[in-house]
Structures are given as structure tokens and as C-alpha cells.
N, C-alpha and C positions, 0 to 999 in steps of 0.2 A: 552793235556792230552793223557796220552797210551791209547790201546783200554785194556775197565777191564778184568780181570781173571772170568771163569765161569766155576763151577765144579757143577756135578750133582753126589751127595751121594746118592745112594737108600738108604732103608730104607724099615720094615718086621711092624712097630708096627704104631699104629694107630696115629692121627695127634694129639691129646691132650698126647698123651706117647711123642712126638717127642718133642713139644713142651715144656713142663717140663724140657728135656733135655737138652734144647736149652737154656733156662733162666737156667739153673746151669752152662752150661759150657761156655757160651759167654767167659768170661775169660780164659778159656783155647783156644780159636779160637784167641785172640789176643796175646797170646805165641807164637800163627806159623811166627808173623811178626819179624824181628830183631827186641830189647828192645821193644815190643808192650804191651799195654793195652788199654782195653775199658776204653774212654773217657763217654761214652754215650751209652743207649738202649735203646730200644724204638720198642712196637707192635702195626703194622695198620692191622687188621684182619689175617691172616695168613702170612705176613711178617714181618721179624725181621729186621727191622734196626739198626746200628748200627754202631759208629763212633771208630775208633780206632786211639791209637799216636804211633807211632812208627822213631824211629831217627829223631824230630822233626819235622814230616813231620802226618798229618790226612789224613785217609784212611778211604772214607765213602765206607760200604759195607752193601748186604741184602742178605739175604736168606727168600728167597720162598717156604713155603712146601706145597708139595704134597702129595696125598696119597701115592706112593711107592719112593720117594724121595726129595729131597732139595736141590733147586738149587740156588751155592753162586753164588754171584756176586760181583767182588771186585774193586773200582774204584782207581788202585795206582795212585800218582802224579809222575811225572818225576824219580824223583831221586828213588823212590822206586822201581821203573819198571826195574832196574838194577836184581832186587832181582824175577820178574815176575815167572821165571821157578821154583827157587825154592818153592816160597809160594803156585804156583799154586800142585806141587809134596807131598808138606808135607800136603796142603789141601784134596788132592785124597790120600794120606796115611793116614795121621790120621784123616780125618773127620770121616769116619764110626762110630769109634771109641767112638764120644762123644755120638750118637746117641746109643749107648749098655746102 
């Protein structure tokens, strides 16, 4: 396996506002993958887990929040890892984004 992708999003608004956001846009975070959707969600206290499919291949990732950020973390499988720089770019581009 690659080593995963780890983007730290700041983030201005309190960890129950992040949160919220985080369960509406889960969907939109598995847009950043070629053909991706959430397979699966899932919260263990302040982490979100979360299984995504993308070009046949499952990409489990979690995000960690903090009070002034969320740190992803994405675990591609081989063939995905092809695509590492861009997901990790469109991740530090439009993650802020979900958290508005």
C-alpha cells in the first residue's frame, strides 16, 4: 500500500458547526476521487470515518477534527495512488469549502 494522503483544512467555527458539515457533505468529498462515492460512514467520537469506491477500487479514509482544523487522511490502494497529487490538491482546494 502507498503511504496515505494527509491534508490539514483549518477551520473558524466550533466542532459541533464542523461536524454538521461534515455529515451533509461526506458526498461531496467522494467527488474529489475519479467516479467516487461514499460506500459507507461512520462516527467514533470526533472521527469520521469513511469508505469510499472509486474506479473499482475502496479507499478507506478519516478525518479528525480539531478545534481550529480537520485532519484527512486517505489510505489509496495502488492503482489509485496514480491519481495521489491530484486528490491530495483538489482536497487542500476545495476542502475548506465544505466546512463554509
Amino acid at each position: 500500500m502507498s503511504q496515505p494522503i494527509t491534508v490539514d483544512i483549518p477551520h473558524k467555527h466550533g466542532r459541533e458547526a464542523v461536524r454538521a458539515r461534515l455529515d451533509k457533505g461526506v458526498g461531496k468529498i467522494a467527488a474529489m476521487f475519479p467516479g467516487g462515492a461514499v460506500a459507507e460512514h461512520r462516527w467514533e467520537g470526533d472521527t469520521l470515518h469513511f469508505t469510499v469506491t472509486a474506479m473499482g477500487q475502496r479507499v478507506a479514509s478519516r478525518l479528525d477534527l480539531f478545534d481550529d482544523r480537520v485532519h484527512a487522511v486517505i489510505d489509496l490502494p495502488p492503482f489509485l495512488a496514480l491519481f495521489a497529487d491530484k486528490i491530495r490538491a483538489k482536497l487542500a482546494k476545495d476542502g475548506p469549502s465544505l466546512l463554509k
